[in-house]
C-alpha positions as CSV (number, residue, x, y, z in Angstrom):
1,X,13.2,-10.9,-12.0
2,X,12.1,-11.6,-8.6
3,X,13.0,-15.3,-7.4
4,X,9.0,-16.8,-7.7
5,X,9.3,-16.0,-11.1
6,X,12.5,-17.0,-12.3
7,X,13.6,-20.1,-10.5
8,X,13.1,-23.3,-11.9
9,X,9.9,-25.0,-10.7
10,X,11.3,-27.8,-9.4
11,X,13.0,-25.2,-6.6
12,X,10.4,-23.2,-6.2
13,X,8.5,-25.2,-3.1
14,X,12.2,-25.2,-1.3
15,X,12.1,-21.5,-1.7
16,X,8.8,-20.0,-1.1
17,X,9.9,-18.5,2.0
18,X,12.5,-16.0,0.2
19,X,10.4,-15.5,-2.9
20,X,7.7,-14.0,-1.1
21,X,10.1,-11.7,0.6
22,X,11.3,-11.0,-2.5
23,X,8.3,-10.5,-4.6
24,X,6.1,-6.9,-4.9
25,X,3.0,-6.5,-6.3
26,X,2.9,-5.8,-9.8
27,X,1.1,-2.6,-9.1
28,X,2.2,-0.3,-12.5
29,X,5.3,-0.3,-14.9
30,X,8.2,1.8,-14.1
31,X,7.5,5.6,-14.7
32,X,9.5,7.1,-17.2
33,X,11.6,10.9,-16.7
34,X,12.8,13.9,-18.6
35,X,16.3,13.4,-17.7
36,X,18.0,16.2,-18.6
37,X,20.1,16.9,-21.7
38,X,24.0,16.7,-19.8
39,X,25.7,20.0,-19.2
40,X,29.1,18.3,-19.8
41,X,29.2,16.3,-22.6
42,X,31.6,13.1,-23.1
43,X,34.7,13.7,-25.1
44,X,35.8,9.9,-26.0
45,X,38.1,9.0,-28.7
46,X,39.8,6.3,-30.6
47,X,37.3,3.8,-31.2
48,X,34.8,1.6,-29.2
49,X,34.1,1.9,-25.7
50,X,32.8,0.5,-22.7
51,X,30.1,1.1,-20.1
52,X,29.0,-0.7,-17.3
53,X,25.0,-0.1,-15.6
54,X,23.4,-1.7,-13.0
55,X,19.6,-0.9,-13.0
56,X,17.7,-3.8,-11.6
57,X,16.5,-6.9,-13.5
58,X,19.6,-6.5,-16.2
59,X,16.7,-8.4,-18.7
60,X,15.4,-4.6,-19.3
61,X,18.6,-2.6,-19.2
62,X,20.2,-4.8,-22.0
63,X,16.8,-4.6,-23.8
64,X,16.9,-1.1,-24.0
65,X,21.0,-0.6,-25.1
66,X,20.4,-3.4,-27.4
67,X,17.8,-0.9,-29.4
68,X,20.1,1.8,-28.5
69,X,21.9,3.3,-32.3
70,X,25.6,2.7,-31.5
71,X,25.7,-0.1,-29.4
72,X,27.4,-2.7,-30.4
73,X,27.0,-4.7,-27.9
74,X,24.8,-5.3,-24.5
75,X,26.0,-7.7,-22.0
76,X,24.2,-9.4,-19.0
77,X,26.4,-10.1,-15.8
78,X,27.3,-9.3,-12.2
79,X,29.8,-6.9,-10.7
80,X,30.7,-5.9,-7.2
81,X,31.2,-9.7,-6.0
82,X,33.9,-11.9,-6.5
83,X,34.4,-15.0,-8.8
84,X,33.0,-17.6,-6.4
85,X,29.4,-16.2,-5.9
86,X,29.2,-15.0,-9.2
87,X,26.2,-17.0,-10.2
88,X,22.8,-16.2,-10.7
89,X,21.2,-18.7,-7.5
90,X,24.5,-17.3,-5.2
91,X,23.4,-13.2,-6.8
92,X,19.6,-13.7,-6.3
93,X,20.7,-14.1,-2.6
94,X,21.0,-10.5,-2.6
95,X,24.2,-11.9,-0.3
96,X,26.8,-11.9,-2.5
97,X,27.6,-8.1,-3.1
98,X,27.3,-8.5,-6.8
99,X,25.0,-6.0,-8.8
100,X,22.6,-7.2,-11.5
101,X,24.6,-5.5,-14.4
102,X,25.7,-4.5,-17.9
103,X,28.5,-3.6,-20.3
104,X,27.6,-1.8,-23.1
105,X,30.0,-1.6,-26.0
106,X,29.2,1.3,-28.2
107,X,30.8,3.3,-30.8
108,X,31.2,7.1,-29.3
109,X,30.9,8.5,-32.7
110,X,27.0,7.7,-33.1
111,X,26.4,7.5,-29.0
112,X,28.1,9.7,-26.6
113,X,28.4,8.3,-23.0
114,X,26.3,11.4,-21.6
115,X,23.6,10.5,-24.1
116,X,24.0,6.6,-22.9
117,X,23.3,8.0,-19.4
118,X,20.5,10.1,-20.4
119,X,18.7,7.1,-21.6
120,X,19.3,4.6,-18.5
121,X,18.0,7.6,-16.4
122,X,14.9,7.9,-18.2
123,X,13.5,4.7,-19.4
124,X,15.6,1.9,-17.5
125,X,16.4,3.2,-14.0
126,X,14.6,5.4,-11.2
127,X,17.7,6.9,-9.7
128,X,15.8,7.4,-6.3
129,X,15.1,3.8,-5.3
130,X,17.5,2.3,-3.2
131,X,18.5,-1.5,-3.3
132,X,14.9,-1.9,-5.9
133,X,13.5,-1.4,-9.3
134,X,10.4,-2.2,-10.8
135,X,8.8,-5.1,-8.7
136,X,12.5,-6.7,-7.4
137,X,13.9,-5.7,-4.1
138,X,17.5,-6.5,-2.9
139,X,20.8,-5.3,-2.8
140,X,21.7,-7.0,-6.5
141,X,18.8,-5.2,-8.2
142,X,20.8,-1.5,-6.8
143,X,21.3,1.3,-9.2
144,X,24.5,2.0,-10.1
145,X,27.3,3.8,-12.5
146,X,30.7,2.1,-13.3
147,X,32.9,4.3,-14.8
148,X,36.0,2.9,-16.3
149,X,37.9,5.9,-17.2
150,X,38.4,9.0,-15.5
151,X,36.5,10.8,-18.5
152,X,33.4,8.7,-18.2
153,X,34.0,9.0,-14.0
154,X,34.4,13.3,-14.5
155,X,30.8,13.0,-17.1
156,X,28.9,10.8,-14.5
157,X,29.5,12.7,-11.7
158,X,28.7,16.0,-13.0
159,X,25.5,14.1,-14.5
160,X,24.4,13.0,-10.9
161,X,25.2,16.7,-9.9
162,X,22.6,17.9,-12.5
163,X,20.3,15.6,-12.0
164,X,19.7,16.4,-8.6
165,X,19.1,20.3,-9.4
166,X,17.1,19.8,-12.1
167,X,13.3,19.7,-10.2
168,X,12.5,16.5,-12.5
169,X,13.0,14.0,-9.4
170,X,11.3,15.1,-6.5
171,X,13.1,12.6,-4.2
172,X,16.4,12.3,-2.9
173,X,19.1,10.6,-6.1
174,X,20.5,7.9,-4.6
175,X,22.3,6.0,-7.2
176,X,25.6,5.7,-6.0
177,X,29.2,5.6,-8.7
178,X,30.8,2.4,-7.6
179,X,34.6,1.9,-8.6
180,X,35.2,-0.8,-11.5
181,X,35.6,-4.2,-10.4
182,X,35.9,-7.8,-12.1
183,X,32.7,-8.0,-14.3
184,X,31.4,-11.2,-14.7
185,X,29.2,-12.6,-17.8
186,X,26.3,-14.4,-16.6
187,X,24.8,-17.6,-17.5
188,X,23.7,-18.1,-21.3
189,X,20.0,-18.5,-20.8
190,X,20.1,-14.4,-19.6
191,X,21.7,-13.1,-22.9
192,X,19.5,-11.9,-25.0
193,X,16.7,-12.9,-23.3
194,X,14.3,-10.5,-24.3
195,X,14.8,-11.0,-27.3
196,X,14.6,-14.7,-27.0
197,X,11.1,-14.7,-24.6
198,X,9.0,-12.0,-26.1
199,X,6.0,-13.3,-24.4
200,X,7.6,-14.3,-20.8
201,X,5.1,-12.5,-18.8
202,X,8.0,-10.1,-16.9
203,X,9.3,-9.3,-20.4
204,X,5.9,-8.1,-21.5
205,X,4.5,-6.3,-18.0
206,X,8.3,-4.4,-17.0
207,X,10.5,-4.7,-20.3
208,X,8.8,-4.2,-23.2
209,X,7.3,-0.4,-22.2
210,X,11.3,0.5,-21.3
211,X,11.5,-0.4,-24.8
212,X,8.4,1.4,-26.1
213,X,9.5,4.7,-24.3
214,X,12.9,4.7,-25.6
215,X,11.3,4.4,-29.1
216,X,8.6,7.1,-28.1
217,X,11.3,9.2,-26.2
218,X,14.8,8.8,-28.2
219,X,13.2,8.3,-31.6
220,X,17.0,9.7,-32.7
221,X,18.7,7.0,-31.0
222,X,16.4,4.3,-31.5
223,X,17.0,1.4,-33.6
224,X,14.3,-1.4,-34.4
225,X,16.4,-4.2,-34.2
226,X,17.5,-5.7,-31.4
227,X,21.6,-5.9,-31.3
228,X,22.1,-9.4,-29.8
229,X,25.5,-9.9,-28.1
């Protein structure tokens, strides 16, 4: 996700100088956690609802909610910005204020927003990196929860609580609940694209295992097919 390897190559020489601030050294894959099973669980009703997560390269987190049992739908965009950066060149900037994000749709009757945080806590995000994930640094690859509804904002706060007594992270949690703002859907070639580029190299070295351990670690909530959308 950092800017060497996903700009066009005809930009690249006109932007070496901020990919290789950018860039980290693809030292080991994201290490997976025991999050913890939440002591207040969501109480949602009436239908399908909506979540938004910001975890870094948003390649991986709608990979994983897209193999997720009661997702409906995983959605690749940016939030925290306003309309007139929203782009993927103006977010890459790390400039804009936008997040690297996405909005889940699922049905609360199969997946409960506590479990949906469960899962982003320990195969997509490491909540005690700030402004980073996997290999990509900047302020748009930022961990973050966006409740929409004073249930989910009640569930994610006392989550973030327990989290941070539970022993299983032995730094600081940093990831932050940011208030909802405009989302904004980002450019076609990033939907589905994990789907779409099995082999792309970052698919394969940071994706794919998020994707394996949810299988391995959520074998209740996993689902083989990919839910594109």
């Amino acid at each position: 996700m950092t800017l060497s390897r996903r700009l066009p190559v005809r930009l690249a020489p006109l932007l070496a100088a901020a990919a290789l601030a950018a860039c980290a050294p693809a030292a080991a894959a994201d290490a997976t956690f025991e999050a913890p099973v939440a002591a207040r669980p969501a109480d949602e009703q009436g239908g399908l609802k909506t979540a938004y997560f910001a975890g870094g390269c948003f390649w991986g987190v709608e990979a994983v909610f897209s193999h997720v049992k009661g997702v409906t739908s995983a959605v690749s965009g940016y939030h925290g910005g306003n309309a007139a950066t929203a782009s993927y060149y103006r977010v890459s900037s790390g400039l804009s204020g936008h997040a690297e994000t996405v909005r889940v749709t699922y049905d609360p009757a199969q997946i409960r927003y506590d479990q949906l945080l469960r899962i982003f806590f320990s195969v997509v995000a490491d909540p005690t990196l700030r402004d980073r994930q996997g290999p990509d640094r900047g302020s748009q690859y930022r961990a973050a929860l966006i409740p929409v509804s004073a249930e989910q904002r009640e569930v994610a706060a006392a989550y973030l609580a327990q989290m941070r007594q539970s022993g299983v992270w032995s730094r600081p949690i940093v990831t932050a609940i940011e208030p909802a703002r405009q989302f904004f859907e980002a450019e076609a070639e990033h939907q589905d694209f994990a789907r779409r580029n099995p082999q792309h190299g970052y698919i394969q070295r940071w994706d794919a295992p998020k994707v394996a351990a949810l299988r391995r670690m959520f074998p209740d909530h996993y689902r083989a097919t990919f839910r594109s959308g």
